[in-house]
DRENNU-323867 format. One record per residue (C-alpha): residue number from 0; x, y, z. Coordinates in nm, 3 decimals. Layout:
   pos        xx        yy        zz
   NUM         X         Y         Z
...
This chain:
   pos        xx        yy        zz
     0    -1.987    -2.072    -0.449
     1    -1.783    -2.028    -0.757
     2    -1.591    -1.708    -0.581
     3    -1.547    -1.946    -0.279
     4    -1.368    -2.214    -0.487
     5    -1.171    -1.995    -0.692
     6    -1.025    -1.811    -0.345
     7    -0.977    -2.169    -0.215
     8    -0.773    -2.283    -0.460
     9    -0.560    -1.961    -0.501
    10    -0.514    -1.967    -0.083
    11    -0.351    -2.329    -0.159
    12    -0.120    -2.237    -0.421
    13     0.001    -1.898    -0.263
    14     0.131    -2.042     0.037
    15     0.439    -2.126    -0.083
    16     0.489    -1.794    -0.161
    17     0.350    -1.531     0.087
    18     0.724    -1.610     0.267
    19     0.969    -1.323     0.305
    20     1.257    -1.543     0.272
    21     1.104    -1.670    -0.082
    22     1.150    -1.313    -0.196
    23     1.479    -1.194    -0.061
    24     1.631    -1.149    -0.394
    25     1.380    -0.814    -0.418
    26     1.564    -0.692    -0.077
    27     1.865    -0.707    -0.267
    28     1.787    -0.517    -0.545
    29     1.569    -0.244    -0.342
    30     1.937    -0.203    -0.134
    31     2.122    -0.171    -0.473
    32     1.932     0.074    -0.630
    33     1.904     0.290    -0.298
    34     2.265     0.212    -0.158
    35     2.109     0.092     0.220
    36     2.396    -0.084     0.358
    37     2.379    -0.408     0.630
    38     2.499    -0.178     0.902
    39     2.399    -0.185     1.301
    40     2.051    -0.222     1.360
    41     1.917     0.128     1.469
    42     1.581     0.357     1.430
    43     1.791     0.548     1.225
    44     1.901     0.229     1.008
    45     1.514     0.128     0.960
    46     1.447     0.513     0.911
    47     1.690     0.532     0.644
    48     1.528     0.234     0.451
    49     1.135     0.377     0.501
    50     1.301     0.714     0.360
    51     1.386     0.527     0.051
    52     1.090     0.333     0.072
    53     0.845     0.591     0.043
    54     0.981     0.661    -0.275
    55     0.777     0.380    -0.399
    56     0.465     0.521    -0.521
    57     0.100     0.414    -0.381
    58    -0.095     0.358    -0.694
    59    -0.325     0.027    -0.798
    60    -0.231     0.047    -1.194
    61    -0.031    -0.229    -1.127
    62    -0.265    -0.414    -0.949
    63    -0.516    -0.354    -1.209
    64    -0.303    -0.465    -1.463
    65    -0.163    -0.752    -1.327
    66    -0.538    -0.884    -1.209
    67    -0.627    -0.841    -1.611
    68    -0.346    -1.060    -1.678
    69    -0.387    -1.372    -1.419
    70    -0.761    -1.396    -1.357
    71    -0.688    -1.767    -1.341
    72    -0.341    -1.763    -1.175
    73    -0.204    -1.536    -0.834
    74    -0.229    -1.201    -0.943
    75     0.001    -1.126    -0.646
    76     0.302    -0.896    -0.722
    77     0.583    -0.983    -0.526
    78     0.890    -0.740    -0.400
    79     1.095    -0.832    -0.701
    80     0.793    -0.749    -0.903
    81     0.761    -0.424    -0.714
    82     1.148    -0.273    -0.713
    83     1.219    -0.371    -1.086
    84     0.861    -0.182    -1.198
    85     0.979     0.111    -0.992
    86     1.276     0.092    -1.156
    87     1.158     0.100    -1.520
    88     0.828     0.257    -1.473
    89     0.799     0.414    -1.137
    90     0.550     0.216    -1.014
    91     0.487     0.140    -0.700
    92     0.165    -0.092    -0.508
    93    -0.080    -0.077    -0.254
    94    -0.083    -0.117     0.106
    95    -0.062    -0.493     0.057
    96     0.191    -0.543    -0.158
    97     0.441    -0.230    -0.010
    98     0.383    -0.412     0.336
    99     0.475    -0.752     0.267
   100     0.798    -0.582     0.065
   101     0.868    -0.409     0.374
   102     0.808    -0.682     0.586
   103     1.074    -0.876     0.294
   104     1.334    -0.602     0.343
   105     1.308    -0.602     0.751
   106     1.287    -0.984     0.807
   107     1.634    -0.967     0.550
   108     1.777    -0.732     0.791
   109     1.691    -0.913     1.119
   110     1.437    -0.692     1.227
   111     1.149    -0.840     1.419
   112     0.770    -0.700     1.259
   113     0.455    -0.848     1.297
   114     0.146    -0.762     1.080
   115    -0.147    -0.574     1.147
   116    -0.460    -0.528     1.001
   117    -0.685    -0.163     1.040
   118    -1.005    -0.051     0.930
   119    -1.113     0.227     0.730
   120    -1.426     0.390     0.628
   121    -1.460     0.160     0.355
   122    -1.452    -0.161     0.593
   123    -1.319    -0.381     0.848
   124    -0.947    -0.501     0.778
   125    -0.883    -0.285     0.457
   126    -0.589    -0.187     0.550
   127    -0.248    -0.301     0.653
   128     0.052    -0.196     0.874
   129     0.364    -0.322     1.058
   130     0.435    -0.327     1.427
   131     0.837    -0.268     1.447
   132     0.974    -0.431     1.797
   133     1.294    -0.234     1.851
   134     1.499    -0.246     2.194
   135     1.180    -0.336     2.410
   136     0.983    -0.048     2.197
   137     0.695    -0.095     1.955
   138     0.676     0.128     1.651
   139     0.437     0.176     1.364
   140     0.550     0.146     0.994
   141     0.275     0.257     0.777
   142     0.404     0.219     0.352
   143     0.086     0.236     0.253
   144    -0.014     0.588     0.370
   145     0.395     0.667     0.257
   146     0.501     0.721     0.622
   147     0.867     0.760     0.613
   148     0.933     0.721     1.039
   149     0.868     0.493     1.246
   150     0.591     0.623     1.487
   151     0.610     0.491     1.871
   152     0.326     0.309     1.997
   153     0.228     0.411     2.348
   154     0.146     0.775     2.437
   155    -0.085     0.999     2.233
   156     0.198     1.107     1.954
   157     0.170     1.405     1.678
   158     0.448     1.397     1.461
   159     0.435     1.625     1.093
   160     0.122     1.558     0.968
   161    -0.019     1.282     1.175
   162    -0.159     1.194     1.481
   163    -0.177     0.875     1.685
   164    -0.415     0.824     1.940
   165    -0.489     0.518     2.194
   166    -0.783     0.476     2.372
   167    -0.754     0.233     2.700
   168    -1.112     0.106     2.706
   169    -1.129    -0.013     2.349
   170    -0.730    -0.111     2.336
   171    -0.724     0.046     1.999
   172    -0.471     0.295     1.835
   173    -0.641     0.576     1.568
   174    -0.425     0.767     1.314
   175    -0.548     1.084     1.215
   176    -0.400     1.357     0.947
   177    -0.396     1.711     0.915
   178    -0.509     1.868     0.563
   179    -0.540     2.318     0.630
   180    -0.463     2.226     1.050
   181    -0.865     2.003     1.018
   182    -0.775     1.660     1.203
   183    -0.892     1.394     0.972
   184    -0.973     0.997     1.081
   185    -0.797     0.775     0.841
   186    -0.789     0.434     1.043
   187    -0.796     0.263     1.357
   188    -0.662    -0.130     1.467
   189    -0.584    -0.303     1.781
   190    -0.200    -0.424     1.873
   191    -0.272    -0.790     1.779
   192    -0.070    -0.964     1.539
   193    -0.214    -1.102     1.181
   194    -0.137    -1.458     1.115
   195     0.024    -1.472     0.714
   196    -0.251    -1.686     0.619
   197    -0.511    -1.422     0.719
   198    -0.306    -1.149     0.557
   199    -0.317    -1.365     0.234
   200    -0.698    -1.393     0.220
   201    -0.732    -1.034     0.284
   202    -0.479    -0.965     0.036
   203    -0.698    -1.191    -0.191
   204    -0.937    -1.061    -0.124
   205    -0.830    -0.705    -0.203
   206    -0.826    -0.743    -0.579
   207    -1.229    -0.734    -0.563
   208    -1.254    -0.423    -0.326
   209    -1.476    -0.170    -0.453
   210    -1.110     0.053    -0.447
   211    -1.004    -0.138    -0.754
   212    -1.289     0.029    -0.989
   213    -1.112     0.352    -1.065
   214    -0.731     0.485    -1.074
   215    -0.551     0.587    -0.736
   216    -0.211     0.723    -0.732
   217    -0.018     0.911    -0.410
   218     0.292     0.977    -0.352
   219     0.524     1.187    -0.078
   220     0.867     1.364    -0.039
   221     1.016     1.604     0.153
   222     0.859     1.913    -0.107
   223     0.523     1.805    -0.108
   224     0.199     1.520    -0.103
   225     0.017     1.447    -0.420
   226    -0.312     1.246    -0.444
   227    -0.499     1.160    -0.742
   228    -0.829     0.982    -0.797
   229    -0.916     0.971    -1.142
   230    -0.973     1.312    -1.230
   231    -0.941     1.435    -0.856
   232    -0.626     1.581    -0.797
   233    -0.520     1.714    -0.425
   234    -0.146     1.914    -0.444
   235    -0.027     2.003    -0.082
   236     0.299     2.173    -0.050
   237     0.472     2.458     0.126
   238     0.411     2.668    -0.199
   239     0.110     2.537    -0.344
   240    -0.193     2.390    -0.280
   241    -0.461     2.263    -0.486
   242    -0.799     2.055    -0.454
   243    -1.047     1.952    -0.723
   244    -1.143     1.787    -1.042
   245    -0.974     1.829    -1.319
   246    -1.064     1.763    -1.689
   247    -0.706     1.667    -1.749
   248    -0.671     1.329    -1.871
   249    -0.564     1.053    -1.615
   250    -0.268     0.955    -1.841
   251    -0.113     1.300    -1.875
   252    -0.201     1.399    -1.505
   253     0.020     1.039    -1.420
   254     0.312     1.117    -1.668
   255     0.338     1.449    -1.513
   256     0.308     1.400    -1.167
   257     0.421     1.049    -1.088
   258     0.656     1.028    -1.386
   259     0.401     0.725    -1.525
   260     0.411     0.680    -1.930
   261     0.056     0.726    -2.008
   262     0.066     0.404    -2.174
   263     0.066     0.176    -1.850
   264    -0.206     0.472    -1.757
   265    -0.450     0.342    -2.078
   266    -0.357     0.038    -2.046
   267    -0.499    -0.004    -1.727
   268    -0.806     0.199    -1.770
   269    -0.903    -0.037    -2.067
   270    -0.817    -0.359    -1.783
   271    -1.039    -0.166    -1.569
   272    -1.302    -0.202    -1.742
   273    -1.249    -0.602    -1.809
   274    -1.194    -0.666    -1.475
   275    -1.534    -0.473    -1.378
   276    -1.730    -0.728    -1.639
   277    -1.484    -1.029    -1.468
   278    -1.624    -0.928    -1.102
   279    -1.970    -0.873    -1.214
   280    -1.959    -1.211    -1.391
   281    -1.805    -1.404    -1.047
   282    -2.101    -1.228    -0.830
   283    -1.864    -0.964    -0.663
   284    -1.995    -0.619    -0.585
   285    -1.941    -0.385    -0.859
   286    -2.039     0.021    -0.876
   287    -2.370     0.099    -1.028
   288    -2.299     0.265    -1.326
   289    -2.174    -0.086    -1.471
   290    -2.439    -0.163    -1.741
């Protein structure tokens, strides 16, 4: 009940907030720093702005951190938030967060998105995407998994390293990726829009997921796709590849990587465990090992 009321409350005070046009001022400084221009409204134009995009870094330190901070306020980081951590840290967010900046920058633009929500192994609408409708054509914009195209909805599509597949009798899309040419299931959703109240609550919701009880990091670029999971680290590249546990510490594995100071890095493992005692405290799910 307690969890209930807390979420309640939170849900009323955020919904003067989860608006792009609240948060336009983030646009403007994500266009700054990577020189995207207002020009004519093209797949190359939104192209251009998921290349820079994808610069931003998945990781959850930030969300970790900023949880440990406002356990009685919106721990919600918002796309000025986002592009001025990037900017003096190199942090990034997770699938929640980079959508709803993405969805920020588009709306700014003129660009028509809706949101929608996918599920993964880990559960029903744990995930999050946009649905780009471009010159009577629906594409899929994907910042969380650091998708830097726009990928047409319609006919079975393999583009790079990913696959999209639709199946008629279920109405649903699945994307897959390729890791050594072995198709692997990442998600699947149906083509039905998310109301912003909804995508709040799962937001919300997010900060208790079972994903925010260790350190995540990705990132992609034109060389190569790193992936680390607290000591897992997965290296995939034209000249190197690498998977396994390392004994490495996180902080020094972030700093060299993902150009993270180890600081933020410690910093967040000591909120992880804080928030861990917080969730066990509230009566959320928590891992095992938590005496």
């Amino acid at each position: 009940m307690w969890c209930a009321l807390i979420h309640l409350i939170l849900v009323m005070e955020l919904s003067k907030t989860v608006d792009t046009q609240q948060h336009y001022d983030g646009v403007e400084y994500f266009c700054k720093l990577f020189q995207i221009d207002n020009s004519e409204h093209s797949i190359a134009h939104v192209s251009k702005i998921l290349r820079s995009f994808s610069l931003l870094p998945y990781e959850n330190l930030s969300k970790i951190l900023n949880l440990n901070r406002k356990w009685d306020d919106s721990p919600f980081r918002w796309p000025h938030d986002i592009i001025c951590d990037y900017d003096k840290f190199r942090l990034g967010g997770t699938c929640f967060s980079l959508t709803f900046f993405l969805k920020t920058i588009l709306d700014y633009f003129g660009y028509q998105t809706i949101i929608l929500m996918a599920d993964m192994k880990s559960g029903r609408n744990t995930h999050c995407t946009l649905q780009l409708d471009f010159n009577n054509r629906e594409y899929l914009l994907d910042p969380g998994y650091l998708l830097h195209y726009p990928l047409p909805l319609g006919e079975p599509l393999i583009s790079g390293n990913v696959q999209l597949d639709y199946d008629p009798f279920t109405e649903r899309y699945t994307l897959f990726t390729f890791e050594n040419g072995k198709q692997k299931w990442r998600y699947s959703f149906l083509k039905k829009a998310t109301s912003i109240e909804d995508f709040q609550r799962y937001w919300q919701d997010s900060f208790h997921w079972m994903t925010m009880h260790g350190i995540c990091l990705s990132k992609r670029d034109k060389e190569r796709f790193i992936y680390l999971h607290n000591h897992y680290l997965k290296l995939e590249s034209s000249s190197e590849r690498y998977k396994g546990n390392v004994k490495t510490e996180v902080a020094e594995l972030a700093q060299r990587w993902f150009d993270i100071s180890p600081e933020i890095v410690r910093r967040a493992e000591k909120a992880l465990r804080e928030n861990l005692y917080h969730d066990r405290e509230l009566g959320y799910k928590v891992p095992k090992w938590v005496k």
